[in-house]
FIGU-940800 format. One line per 2 residues: their letters; for each residue x, y, z of N, C-alpha, C, O. Coordinates in Angstrom, 2 decimals, padded with zeros to 5 digits. Layout:
# residues N
a) X Y Z X Y Z X Y Z X Y Z ~ ...
END
This chain:
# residues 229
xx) 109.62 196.91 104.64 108.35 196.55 103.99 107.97 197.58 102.94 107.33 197.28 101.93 ~ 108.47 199.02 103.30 107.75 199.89 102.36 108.83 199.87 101.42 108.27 200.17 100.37
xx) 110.23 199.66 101.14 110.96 199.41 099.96 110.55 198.68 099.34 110.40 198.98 098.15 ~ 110.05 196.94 099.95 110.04 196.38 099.37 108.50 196.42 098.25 108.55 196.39 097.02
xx) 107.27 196.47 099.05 106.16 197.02 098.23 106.41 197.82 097.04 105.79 197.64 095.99 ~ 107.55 198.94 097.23 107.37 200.15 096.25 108.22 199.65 095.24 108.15 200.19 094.13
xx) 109.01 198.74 095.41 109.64 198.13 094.38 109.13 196.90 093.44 109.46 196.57 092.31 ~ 108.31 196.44 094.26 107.07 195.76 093.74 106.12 196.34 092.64 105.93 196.06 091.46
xx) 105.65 197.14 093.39 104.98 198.06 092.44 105.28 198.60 091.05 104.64 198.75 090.01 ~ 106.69 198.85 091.52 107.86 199.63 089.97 107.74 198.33 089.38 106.77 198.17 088.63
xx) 108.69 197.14 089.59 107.88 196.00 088.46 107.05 195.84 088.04 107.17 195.69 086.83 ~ 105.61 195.75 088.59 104.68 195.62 087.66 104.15 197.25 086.70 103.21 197.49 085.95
xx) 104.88 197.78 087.04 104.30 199.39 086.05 105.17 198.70 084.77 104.78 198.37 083.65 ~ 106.23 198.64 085.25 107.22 198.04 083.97 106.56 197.30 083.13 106.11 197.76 082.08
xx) 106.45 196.19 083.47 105.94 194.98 082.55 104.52 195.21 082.51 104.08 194.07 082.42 ~ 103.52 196.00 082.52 102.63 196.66 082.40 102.79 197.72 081.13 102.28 197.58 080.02
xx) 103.63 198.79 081.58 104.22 200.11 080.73 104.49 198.94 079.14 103.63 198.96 078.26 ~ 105.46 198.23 079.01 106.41 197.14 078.30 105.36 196.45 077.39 105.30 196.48 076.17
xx) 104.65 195.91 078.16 103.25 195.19 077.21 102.31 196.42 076.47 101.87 196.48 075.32 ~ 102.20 197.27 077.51 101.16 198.30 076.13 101.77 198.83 075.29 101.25 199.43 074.35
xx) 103.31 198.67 075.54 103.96 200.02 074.11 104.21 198.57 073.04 105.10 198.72 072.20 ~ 103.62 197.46 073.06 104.22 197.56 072.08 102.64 197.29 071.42 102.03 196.49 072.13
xx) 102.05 197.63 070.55 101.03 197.90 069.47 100.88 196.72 068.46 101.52 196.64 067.41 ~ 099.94 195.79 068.93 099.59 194.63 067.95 098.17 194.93 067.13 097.54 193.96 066.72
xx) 097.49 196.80 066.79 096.50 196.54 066.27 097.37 196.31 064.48 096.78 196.82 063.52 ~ 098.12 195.88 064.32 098.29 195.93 062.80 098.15 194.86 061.99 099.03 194.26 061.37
xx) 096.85 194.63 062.05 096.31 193.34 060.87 095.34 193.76 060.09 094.16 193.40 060.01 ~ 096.13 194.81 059.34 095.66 195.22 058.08 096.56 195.52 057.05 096.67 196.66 057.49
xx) 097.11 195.52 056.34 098.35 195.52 055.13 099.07 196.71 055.30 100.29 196.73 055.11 ~ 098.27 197.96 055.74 099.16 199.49 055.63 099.42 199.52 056.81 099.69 200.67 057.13
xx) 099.50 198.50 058.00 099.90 198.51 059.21 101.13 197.42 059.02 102.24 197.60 059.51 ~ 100.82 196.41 058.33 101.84 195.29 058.50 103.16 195.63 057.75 104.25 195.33 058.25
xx) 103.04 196.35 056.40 103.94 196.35 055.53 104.75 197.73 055.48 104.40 198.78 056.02 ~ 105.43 197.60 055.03 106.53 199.36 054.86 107.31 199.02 053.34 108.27 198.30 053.05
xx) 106.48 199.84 052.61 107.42 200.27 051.07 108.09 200.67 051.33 108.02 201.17 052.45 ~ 109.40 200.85 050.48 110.48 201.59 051.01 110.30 201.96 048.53 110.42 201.31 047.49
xx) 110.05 203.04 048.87 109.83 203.59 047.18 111.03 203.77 046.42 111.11 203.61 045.20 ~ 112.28 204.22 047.43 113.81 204.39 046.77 114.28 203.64 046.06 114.69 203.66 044.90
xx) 114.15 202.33 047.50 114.87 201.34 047.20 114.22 200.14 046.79 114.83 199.07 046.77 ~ 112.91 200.25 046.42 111.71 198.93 045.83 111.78 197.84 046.55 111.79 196.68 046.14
xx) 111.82 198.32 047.99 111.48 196.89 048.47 110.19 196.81 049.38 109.50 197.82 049.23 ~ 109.60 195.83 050.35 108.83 196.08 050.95 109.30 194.95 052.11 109.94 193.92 051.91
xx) 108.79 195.45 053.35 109.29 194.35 054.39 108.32 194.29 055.41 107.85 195.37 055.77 ~ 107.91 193.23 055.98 107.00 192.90 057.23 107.39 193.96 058.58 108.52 194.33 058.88
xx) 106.46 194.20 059.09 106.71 194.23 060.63 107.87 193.67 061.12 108.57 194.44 061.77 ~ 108.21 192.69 061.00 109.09 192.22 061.46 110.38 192.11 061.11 111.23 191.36 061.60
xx) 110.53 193.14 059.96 111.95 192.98 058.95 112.23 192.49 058.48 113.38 192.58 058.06 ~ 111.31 191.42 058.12 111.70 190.26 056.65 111.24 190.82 055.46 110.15 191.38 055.36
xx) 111.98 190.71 054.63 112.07 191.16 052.69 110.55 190.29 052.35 110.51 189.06 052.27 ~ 109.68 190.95 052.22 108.81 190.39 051.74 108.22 191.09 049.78 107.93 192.22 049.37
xx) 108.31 189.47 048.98 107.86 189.36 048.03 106.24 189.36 047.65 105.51 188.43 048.01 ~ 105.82 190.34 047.00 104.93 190.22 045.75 104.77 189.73 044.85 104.95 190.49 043.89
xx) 104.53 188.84 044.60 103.78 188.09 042.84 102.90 187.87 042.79 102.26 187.89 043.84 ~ 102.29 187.52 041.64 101.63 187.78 040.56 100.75 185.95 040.84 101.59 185.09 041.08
xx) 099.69 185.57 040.82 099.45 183.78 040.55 100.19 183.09 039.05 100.08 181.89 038.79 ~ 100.91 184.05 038.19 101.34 183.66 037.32 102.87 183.09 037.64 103.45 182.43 036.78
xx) 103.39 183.34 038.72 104.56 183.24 039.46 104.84 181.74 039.83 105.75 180.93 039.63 ~ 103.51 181.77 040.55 103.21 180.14 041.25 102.99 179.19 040.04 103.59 178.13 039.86
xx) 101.95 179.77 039.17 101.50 178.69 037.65 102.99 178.37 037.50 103.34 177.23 037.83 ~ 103.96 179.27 037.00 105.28 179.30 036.38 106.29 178.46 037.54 106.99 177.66 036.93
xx) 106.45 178.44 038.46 106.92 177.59 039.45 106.78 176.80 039.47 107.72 176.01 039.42 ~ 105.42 176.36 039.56 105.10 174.68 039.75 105.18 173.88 038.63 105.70 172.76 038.63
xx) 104.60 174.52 037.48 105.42 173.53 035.95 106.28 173.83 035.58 106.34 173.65 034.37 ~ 107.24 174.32 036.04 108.09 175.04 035.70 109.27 173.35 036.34 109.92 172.47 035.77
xx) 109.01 173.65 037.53 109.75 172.57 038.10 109.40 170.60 037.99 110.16 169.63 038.07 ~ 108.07 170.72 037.80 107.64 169.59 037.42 107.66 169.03 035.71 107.37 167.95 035.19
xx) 108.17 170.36 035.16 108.86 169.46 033.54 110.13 169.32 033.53 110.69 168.81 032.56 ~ 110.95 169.86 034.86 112.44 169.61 035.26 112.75 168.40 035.86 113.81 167.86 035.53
xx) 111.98 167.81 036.75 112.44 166.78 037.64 111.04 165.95 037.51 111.14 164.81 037.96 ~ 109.89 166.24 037.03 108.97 165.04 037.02 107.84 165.48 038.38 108.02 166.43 039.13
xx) 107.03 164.81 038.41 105.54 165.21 039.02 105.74 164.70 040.89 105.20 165.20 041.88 ~ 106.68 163.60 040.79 106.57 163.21 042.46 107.92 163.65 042.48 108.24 163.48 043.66
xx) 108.90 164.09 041.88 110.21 164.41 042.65 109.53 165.87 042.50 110.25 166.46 043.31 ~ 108.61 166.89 042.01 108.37 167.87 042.27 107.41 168.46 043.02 107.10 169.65 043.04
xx) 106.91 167.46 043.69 105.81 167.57 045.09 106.66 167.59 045.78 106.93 168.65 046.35 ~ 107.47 166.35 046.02 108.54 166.03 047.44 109.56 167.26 047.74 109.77 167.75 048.85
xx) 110.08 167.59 046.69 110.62 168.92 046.64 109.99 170.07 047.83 110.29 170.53 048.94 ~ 108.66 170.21 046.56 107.58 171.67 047.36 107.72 170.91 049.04 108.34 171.62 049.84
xx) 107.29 169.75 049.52 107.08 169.32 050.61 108.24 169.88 051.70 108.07 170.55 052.72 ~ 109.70 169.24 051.01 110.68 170.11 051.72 110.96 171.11 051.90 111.53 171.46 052.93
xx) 110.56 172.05 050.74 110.82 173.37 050.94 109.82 173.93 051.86 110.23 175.01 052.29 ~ 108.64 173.60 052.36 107.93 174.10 053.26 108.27 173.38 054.89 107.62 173.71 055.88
xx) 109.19 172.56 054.91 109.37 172.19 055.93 110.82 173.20 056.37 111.12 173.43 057.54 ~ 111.42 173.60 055.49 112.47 174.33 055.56 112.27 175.71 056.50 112.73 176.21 057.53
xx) 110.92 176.11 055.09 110.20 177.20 055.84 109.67 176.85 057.46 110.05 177.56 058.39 ~ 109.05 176.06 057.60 108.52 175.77 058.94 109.89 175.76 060.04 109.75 176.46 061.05
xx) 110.68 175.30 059.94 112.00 175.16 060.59 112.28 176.69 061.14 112.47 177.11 062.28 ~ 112.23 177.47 059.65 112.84 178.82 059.83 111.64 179.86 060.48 111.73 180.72 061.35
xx) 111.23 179.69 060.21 110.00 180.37 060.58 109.62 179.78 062.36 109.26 180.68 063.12 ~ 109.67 179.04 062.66 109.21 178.55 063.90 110.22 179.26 064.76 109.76 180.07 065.56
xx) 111.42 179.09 064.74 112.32 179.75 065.37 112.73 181.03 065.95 113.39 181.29 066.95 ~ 111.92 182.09 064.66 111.96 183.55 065.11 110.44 183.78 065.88 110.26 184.66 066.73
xx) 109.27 182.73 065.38 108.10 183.15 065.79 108.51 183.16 067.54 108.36 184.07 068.36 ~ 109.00 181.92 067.70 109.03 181.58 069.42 109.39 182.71 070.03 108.52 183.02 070.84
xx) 110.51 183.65 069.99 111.22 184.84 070.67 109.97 185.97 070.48 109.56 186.66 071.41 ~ 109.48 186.01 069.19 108.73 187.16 068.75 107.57 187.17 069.69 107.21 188.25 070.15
xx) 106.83 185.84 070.10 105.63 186.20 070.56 105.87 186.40 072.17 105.17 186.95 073.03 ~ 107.46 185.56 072.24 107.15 185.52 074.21 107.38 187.49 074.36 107.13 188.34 075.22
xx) 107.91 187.48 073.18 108.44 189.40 073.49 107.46 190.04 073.32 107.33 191.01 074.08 ~ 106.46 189.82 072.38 105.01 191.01 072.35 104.20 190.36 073.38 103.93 191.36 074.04
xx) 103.67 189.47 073.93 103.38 189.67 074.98 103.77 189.45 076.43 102.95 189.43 077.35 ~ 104.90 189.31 076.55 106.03 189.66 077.81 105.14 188.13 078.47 104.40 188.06 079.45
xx) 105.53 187.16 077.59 105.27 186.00 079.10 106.41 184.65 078.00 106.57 184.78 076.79 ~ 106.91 183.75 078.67 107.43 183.10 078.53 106.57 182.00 076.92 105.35 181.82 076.94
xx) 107.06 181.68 076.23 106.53 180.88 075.59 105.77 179.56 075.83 104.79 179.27 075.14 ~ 106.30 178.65 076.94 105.71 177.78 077.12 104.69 177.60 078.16 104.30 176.55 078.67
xx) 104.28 178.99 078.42 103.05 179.53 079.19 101.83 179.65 078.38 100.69 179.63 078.85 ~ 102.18 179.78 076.96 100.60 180.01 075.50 100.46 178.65 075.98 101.23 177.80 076.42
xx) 098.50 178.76 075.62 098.14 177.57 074.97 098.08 177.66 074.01 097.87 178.71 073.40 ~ 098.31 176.10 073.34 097.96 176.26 071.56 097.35 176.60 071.00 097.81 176.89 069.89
xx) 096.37 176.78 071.15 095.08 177.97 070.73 096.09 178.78 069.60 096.35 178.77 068.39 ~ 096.62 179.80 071.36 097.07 180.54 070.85 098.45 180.89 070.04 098.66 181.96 069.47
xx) 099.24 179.89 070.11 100.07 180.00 069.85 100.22 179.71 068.06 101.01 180.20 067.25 ~ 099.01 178.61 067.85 098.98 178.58 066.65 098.10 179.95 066.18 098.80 180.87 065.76
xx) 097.09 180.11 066.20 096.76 181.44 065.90 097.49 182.84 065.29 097.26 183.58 064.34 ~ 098.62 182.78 066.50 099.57 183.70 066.76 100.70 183.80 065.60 101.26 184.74 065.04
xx) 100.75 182.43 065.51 101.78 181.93 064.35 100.95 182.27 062.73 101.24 182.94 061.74 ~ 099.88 181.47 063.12 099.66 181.75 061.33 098.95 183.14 060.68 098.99 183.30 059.46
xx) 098.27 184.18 061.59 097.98 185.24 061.71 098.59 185.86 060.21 097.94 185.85 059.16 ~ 099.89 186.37 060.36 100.69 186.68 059.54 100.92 186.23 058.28 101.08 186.82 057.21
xx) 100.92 185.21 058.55 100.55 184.02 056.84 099.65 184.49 055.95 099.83 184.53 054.74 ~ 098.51 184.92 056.63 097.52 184.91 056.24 097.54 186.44 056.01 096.79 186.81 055.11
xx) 098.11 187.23 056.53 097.94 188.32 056.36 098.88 189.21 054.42 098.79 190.23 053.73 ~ 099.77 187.69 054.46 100.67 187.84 053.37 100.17 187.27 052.40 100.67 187.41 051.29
xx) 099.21 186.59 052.58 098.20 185.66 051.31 098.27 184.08 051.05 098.32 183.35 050.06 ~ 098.26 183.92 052.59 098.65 182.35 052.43 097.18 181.29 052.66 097.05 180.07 052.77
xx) 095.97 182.74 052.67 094.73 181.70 053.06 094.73 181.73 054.32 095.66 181.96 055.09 ~ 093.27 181.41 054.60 092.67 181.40 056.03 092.89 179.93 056.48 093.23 178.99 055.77
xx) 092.62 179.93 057.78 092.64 178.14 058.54 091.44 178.05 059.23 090.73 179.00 059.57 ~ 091.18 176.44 059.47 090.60 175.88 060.87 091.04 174.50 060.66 091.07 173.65 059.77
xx) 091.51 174.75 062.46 092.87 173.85 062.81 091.49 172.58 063.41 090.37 173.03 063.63 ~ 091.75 171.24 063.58 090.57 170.68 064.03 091.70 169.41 065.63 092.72 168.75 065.81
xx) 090.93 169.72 066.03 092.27 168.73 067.39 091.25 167.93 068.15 091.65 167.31 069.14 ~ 089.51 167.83 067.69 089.33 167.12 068.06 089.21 165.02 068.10 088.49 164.24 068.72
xx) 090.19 164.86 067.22 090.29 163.63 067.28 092.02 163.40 067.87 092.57 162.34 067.57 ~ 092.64 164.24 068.55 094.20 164.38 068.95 094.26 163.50 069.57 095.41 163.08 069.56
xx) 093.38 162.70 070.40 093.58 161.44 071.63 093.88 160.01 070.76 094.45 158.99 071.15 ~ 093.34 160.28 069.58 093.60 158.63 068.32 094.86 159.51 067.33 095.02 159.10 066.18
xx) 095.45 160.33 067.67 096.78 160.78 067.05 096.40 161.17 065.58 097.13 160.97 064.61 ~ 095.27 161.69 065.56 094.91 162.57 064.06 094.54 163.94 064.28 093.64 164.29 065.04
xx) 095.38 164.81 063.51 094.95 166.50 063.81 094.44 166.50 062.39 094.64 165.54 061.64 ~ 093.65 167.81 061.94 093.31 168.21 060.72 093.28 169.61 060.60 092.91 170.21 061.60
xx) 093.61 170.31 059.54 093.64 171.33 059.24 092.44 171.86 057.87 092.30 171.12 056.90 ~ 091.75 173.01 057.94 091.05 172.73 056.63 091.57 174.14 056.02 091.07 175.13 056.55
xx) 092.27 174.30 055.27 092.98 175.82 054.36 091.95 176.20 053.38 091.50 175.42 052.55 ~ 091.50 177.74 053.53 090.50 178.53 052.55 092.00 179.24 051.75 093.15 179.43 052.15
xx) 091.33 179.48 050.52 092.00 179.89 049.51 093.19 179.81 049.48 093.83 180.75 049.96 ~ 093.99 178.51 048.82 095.44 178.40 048.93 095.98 179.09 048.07 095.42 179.48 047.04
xx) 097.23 179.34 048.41 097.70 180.58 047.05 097.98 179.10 045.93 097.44 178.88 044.84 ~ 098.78 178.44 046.52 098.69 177.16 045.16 097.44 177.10 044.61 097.09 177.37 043.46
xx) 096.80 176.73 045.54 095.42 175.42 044.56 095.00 176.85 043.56 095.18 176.89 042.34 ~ 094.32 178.12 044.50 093.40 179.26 043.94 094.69 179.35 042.33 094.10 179.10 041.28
xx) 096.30 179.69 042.15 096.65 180.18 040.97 097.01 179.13 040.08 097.50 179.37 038.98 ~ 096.72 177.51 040.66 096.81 176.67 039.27 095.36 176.47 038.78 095.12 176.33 037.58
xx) 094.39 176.45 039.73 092.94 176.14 039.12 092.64 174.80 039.58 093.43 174.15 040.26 ~ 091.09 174.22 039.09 091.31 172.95 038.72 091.87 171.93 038.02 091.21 171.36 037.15
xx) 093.36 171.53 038.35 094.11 170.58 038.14 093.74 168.71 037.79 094.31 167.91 037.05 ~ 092.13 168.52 039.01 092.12 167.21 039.42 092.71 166.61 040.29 092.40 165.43 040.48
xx) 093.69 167.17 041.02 094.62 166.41 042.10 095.04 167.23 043.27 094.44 168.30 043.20 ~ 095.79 167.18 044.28 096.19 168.16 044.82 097.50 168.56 044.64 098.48 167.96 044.19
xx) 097.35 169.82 045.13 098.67 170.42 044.54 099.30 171.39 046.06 100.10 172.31 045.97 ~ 098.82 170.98 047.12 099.36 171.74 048.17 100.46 171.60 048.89 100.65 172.23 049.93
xx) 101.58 170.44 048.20 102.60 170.02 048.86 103.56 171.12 050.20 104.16 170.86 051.24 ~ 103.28 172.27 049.50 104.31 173.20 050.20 103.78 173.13 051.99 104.29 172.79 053.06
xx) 102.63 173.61 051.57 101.22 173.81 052.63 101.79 172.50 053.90 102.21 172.69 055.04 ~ 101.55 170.85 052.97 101.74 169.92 054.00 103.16 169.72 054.55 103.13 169.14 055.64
xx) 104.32 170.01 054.15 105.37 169.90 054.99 105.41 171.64 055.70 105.90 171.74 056.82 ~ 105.03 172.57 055.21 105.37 173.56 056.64 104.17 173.39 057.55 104.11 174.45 058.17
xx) 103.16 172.57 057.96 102.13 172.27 058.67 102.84 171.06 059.25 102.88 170.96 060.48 ~ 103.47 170.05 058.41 103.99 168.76 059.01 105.44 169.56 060.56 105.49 169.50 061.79
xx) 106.08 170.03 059.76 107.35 170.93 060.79 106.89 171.50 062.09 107.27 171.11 063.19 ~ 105.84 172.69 061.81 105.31 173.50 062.41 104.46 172.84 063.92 104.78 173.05 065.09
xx) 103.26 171.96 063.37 102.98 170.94 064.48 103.60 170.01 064.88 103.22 169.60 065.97 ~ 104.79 169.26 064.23 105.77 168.32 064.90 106.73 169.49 065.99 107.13 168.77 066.91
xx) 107.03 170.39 066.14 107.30 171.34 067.18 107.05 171.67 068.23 107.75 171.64 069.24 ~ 105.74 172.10 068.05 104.96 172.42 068.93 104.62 171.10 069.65 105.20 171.01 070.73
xx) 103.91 170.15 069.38 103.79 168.99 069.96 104.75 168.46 070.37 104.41 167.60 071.18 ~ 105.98 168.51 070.22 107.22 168.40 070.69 107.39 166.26 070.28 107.68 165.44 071.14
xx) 107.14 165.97 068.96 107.49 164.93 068.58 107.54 165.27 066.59 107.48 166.24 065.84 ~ 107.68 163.86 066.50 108.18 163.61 064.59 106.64 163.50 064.21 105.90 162.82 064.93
xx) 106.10 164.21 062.99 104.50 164.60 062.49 105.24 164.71 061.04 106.28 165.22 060.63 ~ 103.96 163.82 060.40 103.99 163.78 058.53 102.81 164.77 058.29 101.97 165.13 059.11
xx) 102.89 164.99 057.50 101.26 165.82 056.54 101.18 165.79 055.24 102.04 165.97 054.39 ~ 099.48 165.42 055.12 099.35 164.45 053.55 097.72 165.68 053.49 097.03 165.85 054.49
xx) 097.47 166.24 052.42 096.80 167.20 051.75 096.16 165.62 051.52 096.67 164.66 050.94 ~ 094.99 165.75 052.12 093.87 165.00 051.67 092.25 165.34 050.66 091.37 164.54 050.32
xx) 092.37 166.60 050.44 091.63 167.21 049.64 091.85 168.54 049.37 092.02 169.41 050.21 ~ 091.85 168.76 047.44 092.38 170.06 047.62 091.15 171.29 046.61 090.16 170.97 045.95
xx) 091.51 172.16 046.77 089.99 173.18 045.98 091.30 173.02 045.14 091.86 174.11 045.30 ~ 091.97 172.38 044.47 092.76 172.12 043.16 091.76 170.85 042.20 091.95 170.56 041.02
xx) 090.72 170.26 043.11 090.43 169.38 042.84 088.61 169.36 042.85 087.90 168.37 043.00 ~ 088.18 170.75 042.63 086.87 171.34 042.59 086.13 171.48 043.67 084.99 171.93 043.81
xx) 087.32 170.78 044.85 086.53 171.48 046.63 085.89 172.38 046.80 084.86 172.41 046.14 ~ 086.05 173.05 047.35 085.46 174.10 048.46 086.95 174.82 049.24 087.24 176.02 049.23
xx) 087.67 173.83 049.83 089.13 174.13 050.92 089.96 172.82 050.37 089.72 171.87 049.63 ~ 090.93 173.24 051.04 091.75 172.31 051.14 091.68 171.57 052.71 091.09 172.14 053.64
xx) 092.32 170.28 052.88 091.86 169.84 054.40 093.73 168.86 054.04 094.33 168.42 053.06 ~ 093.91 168.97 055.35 095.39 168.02 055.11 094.87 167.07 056.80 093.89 167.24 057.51
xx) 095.82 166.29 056.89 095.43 165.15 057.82 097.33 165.03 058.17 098.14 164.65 057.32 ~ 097.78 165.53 059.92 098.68 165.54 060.34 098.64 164.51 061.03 097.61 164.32 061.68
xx) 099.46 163.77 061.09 099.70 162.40 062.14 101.10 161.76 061.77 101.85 162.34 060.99 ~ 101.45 160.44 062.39 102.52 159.68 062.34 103.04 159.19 060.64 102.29 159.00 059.68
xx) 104.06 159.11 060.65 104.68 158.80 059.52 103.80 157.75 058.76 103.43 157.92 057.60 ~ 103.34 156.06 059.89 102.52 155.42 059.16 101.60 155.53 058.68 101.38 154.84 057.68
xx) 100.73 156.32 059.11 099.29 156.89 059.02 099.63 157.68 057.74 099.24 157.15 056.70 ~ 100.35 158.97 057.64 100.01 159.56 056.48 100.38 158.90 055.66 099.87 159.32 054.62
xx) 101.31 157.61 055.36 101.90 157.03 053.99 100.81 156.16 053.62 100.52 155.92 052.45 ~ 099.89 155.46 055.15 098.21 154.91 054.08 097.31 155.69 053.73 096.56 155.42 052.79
xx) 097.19 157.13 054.66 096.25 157.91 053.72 097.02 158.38 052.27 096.31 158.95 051.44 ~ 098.46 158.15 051.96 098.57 158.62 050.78 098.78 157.19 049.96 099.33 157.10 048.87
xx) 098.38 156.39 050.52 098.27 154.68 049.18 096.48 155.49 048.92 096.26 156.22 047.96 ~ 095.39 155.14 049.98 094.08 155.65 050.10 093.92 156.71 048.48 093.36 156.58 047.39
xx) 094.74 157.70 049.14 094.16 158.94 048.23 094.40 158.62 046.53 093.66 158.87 045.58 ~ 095.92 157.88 046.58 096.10 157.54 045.09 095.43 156.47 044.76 096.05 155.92 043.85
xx) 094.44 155.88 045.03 093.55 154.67 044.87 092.28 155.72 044.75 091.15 155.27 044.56 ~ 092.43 156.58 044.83 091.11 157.57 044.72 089.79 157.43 045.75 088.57 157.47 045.58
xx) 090.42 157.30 046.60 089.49 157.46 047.92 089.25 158.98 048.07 090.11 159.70 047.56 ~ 088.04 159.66 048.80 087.96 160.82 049.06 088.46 161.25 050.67 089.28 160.42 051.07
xx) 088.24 162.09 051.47 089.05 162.92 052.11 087.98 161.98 053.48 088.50 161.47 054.48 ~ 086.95 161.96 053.27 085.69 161.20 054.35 086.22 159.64 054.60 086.38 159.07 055.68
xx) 086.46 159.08 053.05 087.02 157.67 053.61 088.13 157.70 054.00 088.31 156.79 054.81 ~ 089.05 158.35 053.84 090.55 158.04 053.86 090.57 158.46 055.33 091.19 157.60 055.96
xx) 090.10 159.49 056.17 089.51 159.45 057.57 088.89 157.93 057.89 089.61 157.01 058.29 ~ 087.83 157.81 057.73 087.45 156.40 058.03 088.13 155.12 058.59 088.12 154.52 059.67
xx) 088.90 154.95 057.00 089.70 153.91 056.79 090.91 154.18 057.77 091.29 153.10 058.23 ~ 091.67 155.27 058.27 092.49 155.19 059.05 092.68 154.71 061.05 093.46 154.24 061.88
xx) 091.02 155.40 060.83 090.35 154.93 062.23 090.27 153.57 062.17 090.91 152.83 062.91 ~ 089.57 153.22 061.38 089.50 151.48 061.47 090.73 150.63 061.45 090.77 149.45 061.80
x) 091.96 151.51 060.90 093.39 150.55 060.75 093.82 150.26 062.13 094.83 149.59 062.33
END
């Protein structure tokens, strides 16, 4: 009995000891980031090569590619490439968080797990969130994004311009929910908002909120109108 207690005990000092060394106060930039001055680079916490630019980067990107291939093959594009990201990104987050806080992954609630996930985003300049799940029982989530790095470095455009935003949100919650999720940017501060708000749900649903939106419905009806379908 007394081996077994004292060995008891040594486990939990461990995974006790294990959880405090590792140090999550760093959500502030001179905690998250490491210049390296030699060699001009800079990299996350986590050892990814992380880029700096300029909003002239993004201006130059987005027309850049949309006088190459045209205005909807250069949304659908941005759309994939953020689902790419979401793919890649989801994958290292899962290991990363069950390891900083020493519990299995499918022990978080989503709360936290999204939290946990976009934390970092945000810490790199991807804009703040509020995730909305109270209509999840009629299969509509919503997201509302403060300062997108898109919308904030093209301006007012008139339209939205957050494609990237809705496929790594479409990936990211089709994951976690553990099924297939579309995402359609239903209002954007590209378009003299306030935020941006996207509307995650089933493939059918987002392809009528996106007939809705190009008929120039606003972000209130195109909600509406989907409830009533």
């Amino acid at each position: 009995m007394a081996n077994s207690a004292q060995q008891t005990l040594l486990d939990h000092i461990e995974v006790v000891e294990g959880v405090q060394s590792r140090a999550r106060n760093y959500y502030t930039p001179t905690d998250f980031f490491t210049h390296n001055s030699s060699k001009g680079t800079v990299t996350n916490r986590y050892g990814q090569r992380t880029l700096r630019v300029p909003e002239e980067f993004v201006i130059g990107m987005s027309t850049g590619l949309e006088k190459e291939v045209g205005e909807q093959s250069a949304n659908e594009i941005m759309y994939k490439c953020g689902q790419t990201w979401g793919e890649k990104d989801i994958k290292t987050f899962k290991p990363r968080l069950s390891e900083e806080f020493n519990c299995e992954f499918s022990k978080f609630g989503m709360g936290m797990m999204l939290e946990s996930w976009w934390w970092p985003l945000q810490i790199q300049g991807w804009g703040s969130w509020r995730y909305d799940f109270s209509q999840g029982k009629q299969g509509l989530l919503f997201v509302d994004l403060y300062e997108s790095a898109v919308a904030k470095s093209l301006g007012n455009v008139g339209g939205v311009v957050c494609h990237f935003y809705a496929g790594l949100f479409a990936t990211v919650f089709g994951h976690l929910a553990k099924r297939d999720l579309s995402c359609i940017e239903i209002q954007c501060y590209a378009m003299g908002e306030d935020f941006c708000k996207f509307l995650i749900a089933s493939d059918e649903r987002v392809n009528a909120a996106s007939f809705w939106r190009n008929e120039g419905a606003s972000s209130k009806e195109i909600v509406k109108k989907i409830k009533e379908a």
